[in-house]
PQR file of N, CA, C, O and H, with PARSE charges and radii, in Angstrom:
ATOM      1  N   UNK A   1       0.818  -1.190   0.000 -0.4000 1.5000
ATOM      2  CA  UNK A   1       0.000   0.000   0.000 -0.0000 2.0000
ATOM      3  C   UNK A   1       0.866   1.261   0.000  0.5500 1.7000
ATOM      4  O   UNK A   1       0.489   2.245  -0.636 -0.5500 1.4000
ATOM      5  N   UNK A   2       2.263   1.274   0.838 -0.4000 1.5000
ATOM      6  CA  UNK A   2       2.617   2.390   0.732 -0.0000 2.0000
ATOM      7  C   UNK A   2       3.500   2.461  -0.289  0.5500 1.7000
ATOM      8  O   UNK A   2       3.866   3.578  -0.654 -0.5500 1.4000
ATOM      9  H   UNK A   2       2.570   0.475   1.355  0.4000 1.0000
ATOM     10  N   UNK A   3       4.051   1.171  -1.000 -0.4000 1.5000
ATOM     11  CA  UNK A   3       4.564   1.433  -2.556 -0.0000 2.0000
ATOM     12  C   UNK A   3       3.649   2.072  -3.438  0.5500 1.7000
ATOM     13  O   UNK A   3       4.102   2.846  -4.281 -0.5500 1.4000
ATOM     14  H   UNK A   3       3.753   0.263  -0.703  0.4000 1.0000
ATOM     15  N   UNK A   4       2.536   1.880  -3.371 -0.4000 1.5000
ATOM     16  CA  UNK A   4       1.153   2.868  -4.306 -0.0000 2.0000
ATOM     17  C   UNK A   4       1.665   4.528  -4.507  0.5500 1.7000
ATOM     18  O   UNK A   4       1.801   5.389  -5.375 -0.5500 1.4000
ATOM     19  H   UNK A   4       2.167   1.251  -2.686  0.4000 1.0000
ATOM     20  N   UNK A   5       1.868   4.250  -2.775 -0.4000 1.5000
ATOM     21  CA  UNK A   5       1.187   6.018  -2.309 -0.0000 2.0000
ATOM     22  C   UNK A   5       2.482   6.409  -2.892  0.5500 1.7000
ATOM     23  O   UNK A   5       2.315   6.891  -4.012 -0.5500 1.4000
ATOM     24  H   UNK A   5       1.758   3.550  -2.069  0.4000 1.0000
ATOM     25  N   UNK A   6       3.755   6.368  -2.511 -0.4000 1.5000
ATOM     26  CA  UNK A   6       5.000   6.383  -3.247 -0.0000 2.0000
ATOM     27  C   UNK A   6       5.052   6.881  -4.308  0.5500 1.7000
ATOM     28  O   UNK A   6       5.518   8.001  -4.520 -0.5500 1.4000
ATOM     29  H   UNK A   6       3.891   5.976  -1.601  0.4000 1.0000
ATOM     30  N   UNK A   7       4.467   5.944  -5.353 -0.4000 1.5000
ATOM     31  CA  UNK A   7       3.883   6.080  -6.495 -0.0000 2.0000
ATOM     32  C   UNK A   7       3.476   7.333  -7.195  0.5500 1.7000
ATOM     33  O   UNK A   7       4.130   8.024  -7.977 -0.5500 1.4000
ATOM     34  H   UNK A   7       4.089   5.034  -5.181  0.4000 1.0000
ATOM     35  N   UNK A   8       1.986   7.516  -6.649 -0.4000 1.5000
ATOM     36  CA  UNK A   8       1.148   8.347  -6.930 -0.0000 2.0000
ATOM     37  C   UNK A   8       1.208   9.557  -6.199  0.5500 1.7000
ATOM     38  O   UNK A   8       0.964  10.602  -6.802 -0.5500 1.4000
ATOM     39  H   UNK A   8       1.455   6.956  -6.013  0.4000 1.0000
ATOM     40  N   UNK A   9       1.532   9.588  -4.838 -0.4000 1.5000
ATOM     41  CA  UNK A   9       1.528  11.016  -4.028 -0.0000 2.0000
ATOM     42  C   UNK A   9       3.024  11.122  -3.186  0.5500 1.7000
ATOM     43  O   UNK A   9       3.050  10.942  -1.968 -0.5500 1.4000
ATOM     44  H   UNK A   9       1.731   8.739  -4.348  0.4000 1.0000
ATOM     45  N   UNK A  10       3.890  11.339  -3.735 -0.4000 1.5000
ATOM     46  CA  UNK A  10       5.090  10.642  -3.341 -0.0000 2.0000
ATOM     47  C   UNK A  10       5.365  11.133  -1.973  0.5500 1.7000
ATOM     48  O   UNK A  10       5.898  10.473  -1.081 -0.5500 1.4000
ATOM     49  H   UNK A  10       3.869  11.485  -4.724  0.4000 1.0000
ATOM     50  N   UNK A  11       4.750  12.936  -1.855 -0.4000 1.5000
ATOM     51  CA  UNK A  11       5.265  13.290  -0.274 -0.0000 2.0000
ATOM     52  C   UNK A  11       4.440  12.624   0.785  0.5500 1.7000
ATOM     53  O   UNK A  11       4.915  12.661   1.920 -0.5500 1.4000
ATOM     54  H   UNK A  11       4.316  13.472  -2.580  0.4000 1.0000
ATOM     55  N   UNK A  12       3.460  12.110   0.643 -0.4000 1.5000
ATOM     56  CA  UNK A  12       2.395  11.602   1.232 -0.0000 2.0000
ATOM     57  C   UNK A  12       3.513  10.278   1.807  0.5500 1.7000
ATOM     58  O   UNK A  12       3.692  10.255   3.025 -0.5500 1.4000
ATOM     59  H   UNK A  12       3.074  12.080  -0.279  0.4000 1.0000
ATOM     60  N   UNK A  13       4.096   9.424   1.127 -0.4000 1.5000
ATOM     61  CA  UNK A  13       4.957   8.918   1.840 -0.0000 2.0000
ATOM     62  C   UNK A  13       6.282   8.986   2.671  0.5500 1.7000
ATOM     63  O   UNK A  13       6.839   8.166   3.402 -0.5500 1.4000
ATOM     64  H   UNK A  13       3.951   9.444   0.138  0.4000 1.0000
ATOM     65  N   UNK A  14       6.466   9.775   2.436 -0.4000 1.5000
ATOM     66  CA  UNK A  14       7.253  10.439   3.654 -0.0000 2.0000
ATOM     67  C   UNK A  14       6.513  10.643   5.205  0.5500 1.7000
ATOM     68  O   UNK A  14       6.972  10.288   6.291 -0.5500 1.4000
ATOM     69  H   UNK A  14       6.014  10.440   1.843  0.4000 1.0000
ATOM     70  N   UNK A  15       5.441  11.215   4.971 -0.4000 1.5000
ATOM     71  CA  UNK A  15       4.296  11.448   6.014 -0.0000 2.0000
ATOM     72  C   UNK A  15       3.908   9.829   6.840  0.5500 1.7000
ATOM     73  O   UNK A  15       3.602   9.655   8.019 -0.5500 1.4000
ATOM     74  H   UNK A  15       5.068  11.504   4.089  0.4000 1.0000
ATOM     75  N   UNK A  16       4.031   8.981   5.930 -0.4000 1.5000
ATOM     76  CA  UNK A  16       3.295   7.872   6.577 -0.0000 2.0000
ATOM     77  C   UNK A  16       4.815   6.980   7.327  0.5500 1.7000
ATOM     78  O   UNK A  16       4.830   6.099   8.187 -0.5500 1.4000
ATOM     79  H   UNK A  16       4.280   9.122   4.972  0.4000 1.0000
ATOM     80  N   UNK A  17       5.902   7.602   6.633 -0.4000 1.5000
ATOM     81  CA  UNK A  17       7.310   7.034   7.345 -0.0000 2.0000
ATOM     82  C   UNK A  17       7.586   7.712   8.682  0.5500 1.7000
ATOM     83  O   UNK A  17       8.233   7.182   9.586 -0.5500 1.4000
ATOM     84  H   UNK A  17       5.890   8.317   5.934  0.4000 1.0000
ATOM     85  N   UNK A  18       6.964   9.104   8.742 -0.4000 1.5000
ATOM     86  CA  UNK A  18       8.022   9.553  10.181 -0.0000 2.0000
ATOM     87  C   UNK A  18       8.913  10.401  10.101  0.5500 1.7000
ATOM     88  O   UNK A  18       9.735  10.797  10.927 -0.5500 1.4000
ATOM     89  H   UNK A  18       6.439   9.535   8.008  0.4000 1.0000
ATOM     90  N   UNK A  19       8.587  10.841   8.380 -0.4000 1.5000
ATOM     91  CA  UNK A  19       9.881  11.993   7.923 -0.0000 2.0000
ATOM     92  C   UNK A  19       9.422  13.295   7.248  0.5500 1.7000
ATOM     93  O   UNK A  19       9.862  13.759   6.196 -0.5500 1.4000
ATOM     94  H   UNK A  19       7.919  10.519   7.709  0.4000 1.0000
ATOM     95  N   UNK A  20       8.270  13.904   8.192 -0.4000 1.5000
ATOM     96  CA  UNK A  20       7.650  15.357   7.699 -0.0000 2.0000
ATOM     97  C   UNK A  20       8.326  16.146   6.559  0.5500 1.7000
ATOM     98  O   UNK A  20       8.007  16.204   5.372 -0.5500 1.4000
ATOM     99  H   UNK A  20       7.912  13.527   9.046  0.4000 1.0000
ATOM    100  N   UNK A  21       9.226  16.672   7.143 -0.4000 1.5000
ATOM    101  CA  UNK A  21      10.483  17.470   6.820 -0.0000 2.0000
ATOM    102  C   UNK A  21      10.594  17.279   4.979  0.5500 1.7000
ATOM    103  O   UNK A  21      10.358  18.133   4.125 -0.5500 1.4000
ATOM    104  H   UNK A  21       9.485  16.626   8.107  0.4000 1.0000
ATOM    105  N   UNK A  22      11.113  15.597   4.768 -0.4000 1.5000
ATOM    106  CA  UNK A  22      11.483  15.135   3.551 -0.0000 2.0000
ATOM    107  C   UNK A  22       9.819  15.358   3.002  0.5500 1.7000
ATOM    108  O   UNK A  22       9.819  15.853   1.875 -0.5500 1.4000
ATOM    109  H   UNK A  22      11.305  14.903   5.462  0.4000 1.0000
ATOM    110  N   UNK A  23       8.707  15.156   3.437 -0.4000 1.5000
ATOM    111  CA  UNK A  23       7.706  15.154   2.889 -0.0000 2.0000
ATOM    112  C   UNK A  23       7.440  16.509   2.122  0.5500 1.7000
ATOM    113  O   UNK A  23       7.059  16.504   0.952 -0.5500 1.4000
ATOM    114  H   UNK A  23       8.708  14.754   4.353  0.4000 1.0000
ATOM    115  N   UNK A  24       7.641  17.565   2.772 -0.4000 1.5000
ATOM    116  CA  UNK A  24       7.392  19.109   2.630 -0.0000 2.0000
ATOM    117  C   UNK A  24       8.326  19.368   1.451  0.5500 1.7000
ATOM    118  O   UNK A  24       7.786  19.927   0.496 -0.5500 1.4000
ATOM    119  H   UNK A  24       7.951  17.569   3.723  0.4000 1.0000
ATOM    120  N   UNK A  25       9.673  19.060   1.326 -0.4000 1.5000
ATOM    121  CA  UNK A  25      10.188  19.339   0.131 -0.0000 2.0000
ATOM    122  C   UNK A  25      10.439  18.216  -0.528  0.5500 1.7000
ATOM    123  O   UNK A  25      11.606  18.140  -0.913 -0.5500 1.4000
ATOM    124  H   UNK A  25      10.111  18.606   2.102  0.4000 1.0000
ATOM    125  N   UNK A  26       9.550  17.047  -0.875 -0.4000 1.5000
ATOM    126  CA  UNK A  26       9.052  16.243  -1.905 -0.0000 2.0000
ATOM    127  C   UNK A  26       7.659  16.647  -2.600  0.5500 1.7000
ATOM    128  O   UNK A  26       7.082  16.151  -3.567 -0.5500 1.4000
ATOM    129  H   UNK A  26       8.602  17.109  -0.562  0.4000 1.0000
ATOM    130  N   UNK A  27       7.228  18.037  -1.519 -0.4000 1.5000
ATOM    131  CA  UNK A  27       5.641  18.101  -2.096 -0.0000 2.0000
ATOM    132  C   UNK A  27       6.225  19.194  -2.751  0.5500 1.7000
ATOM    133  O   UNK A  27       5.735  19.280  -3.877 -0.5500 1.4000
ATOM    134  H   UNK A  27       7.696  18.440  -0.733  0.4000 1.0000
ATOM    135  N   UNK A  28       7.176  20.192  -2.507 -0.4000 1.5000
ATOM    136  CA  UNK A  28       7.999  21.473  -3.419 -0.0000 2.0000
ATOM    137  C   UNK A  28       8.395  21.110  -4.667  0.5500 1.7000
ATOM    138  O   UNK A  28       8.229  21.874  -5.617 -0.5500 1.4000
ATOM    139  H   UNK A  28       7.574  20.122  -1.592  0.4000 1.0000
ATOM    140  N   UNK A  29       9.148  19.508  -4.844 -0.4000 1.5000
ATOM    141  CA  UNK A  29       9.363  19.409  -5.917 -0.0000 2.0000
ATOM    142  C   UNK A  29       8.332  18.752  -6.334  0.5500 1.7000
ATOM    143  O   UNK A  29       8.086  19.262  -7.427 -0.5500 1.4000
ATOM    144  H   UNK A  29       9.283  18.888  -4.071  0.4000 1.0000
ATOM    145  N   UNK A  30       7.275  17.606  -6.062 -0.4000 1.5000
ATOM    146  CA  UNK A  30       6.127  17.340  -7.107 -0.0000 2.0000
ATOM    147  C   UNK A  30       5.085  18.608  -7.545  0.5500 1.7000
ATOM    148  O   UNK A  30       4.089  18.435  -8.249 -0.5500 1.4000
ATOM    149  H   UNK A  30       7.476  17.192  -5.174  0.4000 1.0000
ATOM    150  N   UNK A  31       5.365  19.467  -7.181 -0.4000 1.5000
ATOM    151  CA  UNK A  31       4.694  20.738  -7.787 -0.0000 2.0000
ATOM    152  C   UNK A  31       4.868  20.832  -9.310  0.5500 1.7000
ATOM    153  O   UNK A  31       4.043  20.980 -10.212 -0.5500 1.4000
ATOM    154  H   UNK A  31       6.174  19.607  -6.610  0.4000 1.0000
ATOM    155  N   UNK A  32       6.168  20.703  -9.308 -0.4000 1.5000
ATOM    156  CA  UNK A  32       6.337  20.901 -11.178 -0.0000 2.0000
ATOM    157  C   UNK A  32       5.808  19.379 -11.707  0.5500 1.7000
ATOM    158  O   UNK A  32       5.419  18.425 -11.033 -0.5500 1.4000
ATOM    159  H   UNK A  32       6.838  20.583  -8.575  0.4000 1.0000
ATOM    160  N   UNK A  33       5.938  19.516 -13.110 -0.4000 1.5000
ATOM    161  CA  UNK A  33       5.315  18.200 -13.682 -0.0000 2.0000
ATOM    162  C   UNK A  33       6.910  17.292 -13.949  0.5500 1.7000
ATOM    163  O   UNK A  33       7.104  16.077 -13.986 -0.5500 1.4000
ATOM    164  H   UNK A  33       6.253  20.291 -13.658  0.4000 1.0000
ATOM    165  N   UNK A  34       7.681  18.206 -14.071 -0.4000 1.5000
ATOM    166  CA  UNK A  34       9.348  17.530 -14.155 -0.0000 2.0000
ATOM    167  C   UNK A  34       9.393  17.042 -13.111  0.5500 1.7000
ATOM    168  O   UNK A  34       9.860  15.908 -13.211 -0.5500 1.4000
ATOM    169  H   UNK A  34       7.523  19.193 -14.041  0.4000 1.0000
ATOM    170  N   UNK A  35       9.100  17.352 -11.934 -0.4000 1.5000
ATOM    171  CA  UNK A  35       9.948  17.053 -10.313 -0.0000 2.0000
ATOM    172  C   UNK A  35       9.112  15.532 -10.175  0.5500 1.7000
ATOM    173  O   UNK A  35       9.677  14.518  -9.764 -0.5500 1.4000
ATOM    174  H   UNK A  35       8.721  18.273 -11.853  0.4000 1.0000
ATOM    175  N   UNK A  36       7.864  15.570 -10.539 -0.4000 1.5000
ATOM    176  CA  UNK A  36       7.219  14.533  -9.727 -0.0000 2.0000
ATOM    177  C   UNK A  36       8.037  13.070 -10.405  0.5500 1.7000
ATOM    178  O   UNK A  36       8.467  12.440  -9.438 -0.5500 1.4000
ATOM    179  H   UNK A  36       7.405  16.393 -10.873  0.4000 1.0000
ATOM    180  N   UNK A  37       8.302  12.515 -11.410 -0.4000 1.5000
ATOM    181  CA  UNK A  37       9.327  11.693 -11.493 -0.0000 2.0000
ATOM    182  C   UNK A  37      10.699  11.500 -10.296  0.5500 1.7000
ATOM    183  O   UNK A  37      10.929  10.525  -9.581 -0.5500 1.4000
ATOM    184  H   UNK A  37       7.954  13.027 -12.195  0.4000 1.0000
ATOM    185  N   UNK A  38      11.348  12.609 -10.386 -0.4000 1.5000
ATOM    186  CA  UNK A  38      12.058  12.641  -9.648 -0.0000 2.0000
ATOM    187  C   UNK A  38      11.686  12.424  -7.707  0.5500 1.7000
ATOM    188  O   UNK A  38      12.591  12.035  -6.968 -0.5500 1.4000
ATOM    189  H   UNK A  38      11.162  13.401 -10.967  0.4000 1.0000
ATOM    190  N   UNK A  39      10.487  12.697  -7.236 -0.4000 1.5000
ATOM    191  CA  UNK A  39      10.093  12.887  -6.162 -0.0000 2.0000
ATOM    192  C   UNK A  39       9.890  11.663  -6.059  0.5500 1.7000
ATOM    193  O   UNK A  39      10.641  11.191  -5.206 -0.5500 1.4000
ATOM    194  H   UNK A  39       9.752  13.013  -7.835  0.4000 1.0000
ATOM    195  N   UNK A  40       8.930  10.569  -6.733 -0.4000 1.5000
ATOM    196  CA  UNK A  40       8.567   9.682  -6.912 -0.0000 2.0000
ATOM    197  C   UNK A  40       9.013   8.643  -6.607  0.5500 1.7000
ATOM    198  O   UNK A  40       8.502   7.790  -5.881 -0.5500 1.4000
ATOM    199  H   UNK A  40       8.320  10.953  -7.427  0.4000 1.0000
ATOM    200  N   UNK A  41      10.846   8.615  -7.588 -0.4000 1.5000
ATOM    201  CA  UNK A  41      11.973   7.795  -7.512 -0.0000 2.0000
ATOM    202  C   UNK A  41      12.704   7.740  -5.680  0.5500 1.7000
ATOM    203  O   UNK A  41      13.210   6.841  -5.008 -0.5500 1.4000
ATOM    204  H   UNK A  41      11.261   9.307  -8.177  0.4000 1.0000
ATOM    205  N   UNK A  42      12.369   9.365  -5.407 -0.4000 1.5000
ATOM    206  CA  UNK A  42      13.036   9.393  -4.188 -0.0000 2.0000
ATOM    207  C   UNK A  42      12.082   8.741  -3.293  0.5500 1.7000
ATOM    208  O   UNK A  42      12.494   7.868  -2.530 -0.5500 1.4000
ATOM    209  H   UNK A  42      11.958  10.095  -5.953  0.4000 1.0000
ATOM    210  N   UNK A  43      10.962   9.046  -3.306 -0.4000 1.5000
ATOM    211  CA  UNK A  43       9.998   8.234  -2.272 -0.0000 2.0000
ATOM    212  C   UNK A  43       9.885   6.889  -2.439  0.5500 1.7000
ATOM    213  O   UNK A  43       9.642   6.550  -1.280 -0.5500 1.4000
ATOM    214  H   UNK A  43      10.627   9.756  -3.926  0.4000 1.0000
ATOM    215  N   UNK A  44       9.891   6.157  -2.909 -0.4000 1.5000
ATOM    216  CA  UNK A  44      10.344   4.442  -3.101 -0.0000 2.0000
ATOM    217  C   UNK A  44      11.506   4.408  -3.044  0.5500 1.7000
ATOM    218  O   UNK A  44      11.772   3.366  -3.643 -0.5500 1.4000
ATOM    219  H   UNK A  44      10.088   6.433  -3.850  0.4000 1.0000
ATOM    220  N   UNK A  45      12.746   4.998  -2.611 -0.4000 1.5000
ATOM    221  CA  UNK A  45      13.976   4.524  -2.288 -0.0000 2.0000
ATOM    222  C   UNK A  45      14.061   4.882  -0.646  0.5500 1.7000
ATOM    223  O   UNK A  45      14.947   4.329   0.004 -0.5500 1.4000
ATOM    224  H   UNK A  45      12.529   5.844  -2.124  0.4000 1.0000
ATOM    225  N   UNK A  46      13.026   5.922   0.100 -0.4000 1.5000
ATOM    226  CA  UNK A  46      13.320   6.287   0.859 -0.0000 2.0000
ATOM    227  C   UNK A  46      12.481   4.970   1.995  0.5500 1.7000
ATOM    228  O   UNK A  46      12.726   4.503   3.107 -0.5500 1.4000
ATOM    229  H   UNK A  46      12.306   6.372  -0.429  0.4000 1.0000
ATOM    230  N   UNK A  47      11.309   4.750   0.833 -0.4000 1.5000
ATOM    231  CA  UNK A  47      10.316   3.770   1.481 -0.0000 2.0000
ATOM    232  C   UNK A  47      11.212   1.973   1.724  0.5500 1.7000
ATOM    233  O   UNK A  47      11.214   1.240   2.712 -0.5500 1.4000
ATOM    234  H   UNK A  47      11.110   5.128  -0.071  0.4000 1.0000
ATOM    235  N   UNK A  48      11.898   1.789   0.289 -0.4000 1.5000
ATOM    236  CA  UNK A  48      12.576   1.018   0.766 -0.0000 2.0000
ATOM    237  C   UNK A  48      13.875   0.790   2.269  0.5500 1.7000
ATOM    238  O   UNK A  48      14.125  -0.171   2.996 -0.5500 1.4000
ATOM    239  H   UNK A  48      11.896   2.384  -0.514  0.4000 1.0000
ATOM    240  N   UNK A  49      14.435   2.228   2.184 -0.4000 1.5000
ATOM    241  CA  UNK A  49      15.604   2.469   3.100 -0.0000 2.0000
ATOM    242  C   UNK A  49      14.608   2.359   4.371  0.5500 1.7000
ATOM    243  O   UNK A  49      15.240   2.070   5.387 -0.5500 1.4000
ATOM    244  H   UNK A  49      14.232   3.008   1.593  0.4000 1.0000
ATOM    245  N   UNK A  50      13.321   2.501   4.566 -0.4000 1.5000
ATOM    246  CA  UNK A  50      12.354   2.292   5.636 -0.0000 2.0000
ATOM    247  C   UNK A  50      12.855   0.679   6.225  0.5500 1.7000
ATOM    248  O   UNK A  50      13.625   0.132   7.014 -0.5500 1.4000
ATOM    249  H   UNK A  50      12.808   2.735   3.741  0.4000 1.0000
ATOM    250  N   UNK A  51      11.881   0.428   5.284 -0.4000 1.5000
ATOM    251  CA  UNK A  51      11.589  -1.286   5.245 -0.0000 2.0000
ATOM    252  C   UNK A  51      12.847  -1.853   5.730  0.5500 1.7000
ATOM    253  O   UNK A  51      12.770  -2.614   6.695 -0.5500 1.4000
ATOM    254  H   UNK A  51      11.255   0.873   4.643  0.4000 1.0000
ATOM    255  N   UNK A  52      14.335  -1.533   5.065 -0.4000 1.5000
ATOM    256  CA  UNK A  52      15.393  -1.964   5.368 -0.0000 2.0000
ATOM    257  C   UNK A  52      15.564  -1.936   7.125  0.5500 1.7000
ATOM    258  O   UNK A  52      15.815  -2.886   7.866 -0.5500 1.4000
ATOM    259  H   UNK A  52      14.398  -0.915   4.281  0.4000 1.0000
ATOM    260  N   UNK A  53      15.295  -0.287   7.529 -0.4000 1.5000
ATOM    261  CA  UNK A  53      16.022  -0.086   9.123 -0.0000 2.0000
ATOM    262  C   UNK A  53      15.180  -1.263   9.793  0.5500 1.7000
ATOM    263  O   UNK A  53      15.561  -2.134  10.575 -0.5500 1.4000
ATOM    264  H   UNK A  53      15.091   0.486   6.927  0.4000 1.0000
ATOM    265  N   UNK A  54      13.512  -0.946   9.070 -0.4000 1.5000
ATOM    266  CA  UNK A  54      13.177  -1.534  10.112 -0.0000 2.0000
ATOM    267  C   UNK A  54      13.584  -3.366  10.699  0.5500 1.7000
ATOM    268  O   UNK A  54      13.681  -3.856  11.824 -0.5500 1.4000
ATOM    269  H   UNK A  54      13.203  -0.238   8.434  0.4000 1.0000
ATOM    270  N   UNK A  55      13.705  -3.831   9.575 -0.4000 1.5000
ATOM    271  CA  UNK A  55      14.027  -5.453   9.565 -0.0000 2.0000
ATOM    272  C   UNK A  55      15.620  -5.296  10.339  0.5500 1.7000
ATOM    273  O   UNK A  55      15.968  -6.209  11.087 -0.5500 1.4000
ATOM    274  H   UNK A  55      13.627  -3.432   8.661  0.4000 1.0000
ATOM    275  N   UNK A  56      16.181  -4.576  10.206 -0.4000 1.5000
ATOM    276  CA  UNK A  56      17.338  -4.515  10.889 -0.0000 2.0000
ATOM    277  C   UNK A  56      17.470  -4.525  12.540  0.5500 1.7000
ATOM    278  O   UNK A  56      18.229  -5.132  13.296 -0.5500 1.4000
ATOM    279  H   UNK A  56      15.898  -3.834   9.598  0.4000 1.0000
ATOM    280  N   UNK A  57      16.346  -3.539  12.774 -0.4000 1.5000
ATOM    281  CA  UNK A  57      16.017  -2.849  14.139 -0.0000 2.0000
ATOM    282  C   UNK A  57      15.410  -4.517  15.061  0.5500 1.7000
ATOM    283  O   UNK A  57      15.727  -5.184  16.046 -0.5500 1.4000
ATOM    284  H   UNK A  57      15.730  -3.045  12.160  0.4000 1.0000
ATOM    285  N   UNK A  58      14.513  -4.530  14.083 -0.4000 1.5000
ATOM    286  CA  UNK A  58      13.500  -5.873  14.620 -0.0000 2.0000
ATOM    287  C   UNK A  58      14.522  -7.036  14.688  0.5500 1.7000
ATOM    288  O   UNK A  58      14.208  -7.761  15.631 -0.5500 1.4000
ATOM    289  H   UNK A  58      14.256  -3.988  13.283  0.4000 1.0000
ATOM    290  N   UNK A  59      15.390  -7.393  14.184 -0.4000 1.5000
ATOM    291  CA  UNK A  59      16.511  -8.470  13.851 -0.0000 2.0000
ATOM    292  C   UNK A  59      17.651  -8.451  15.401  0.5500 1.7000
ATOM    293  O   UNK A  59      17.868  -9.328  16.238 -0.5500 1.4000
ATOM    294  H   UNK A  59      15.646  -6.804  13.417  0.4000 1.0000
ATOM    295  N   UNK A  60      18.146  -7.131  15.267 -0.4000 1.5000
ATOM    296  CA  UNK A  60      18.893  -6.864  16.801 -0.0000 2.0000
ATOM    297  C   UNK A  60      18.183  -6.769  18.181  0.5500 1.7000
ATOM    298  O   UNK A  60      18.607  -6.926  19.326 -0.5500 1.4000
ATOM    299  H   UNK A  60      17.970  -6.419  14.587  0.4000 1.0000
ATOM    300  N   UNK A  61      16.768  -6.410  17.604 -0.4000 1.5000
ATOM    301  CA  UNK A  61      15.949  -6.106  19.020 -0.0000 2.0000
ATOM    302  C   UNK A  61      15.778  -7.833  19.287  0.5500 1.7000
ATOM    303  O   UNK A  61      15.434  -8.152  20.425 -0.5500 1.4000
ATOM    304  H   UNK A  61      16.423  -6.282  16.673  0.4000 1.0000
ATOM    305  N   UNK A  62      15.943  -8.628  18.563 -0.4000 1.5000
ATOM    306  CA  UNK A  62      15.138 -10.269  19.102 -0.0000 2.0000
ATOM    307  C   UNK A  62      16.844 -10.733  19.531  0.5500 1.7000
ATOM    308  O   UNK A  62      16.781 -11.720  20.264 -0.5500 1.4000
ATOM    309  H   UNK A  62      16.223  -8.368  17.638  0.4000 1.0000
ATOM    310  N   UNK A  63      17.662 -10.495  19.393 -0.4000 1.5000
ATOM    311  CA  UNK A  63      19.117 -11.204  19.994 -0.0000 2.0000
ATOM    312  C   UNK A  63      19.004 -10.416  21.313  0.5500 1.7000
ATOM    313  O   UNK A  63      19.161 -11.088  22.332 -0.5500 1.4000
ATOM    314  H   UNK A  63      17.713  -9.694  18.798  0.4000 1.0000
ATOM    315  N   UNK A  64      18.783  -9.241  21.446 -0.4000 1.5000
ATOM    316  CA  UNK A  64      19.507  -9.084  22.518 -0.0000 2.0000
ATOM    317  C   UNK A  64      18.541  -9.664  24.032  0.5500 1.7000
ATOM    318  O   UNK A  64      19.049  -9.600  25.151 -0.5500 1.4000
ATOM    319  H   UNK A  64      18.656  -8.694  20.619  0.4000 1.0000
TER
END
């Protein structure tokens, strides 16, 4: 679901990660019709770098 939003509303995923900030100037650059490609690409890499901490986080939190 949040690969969609990624997708289609790219700052919107930032918002649903925990990262306002990146959201606000992902919504600056999907303003233009050039940027939103670019915003897009960044929000599914940022969504992945998500997914990553978290399996990481969850992985060290069960050893210790």
């Amino acid at each position: 679901m949040r690969l969609i939003i990624a997708i289609l509303l790219p700052f919107l995923a930032f918002f649903t990660i925990g990262r306002p900030v990146a959201g606000i100037i992902c919504l600056i650059l999907q303003v233009t019709l050039i940027g939103w490609l670019p915003a897009a690409i960044w929000a599914v890499y940022a969504l992945g770098q998500y997914n990553t901490d978290r399996k990481i986080s969850e992985a060290l939190g069960n050893r210790r």
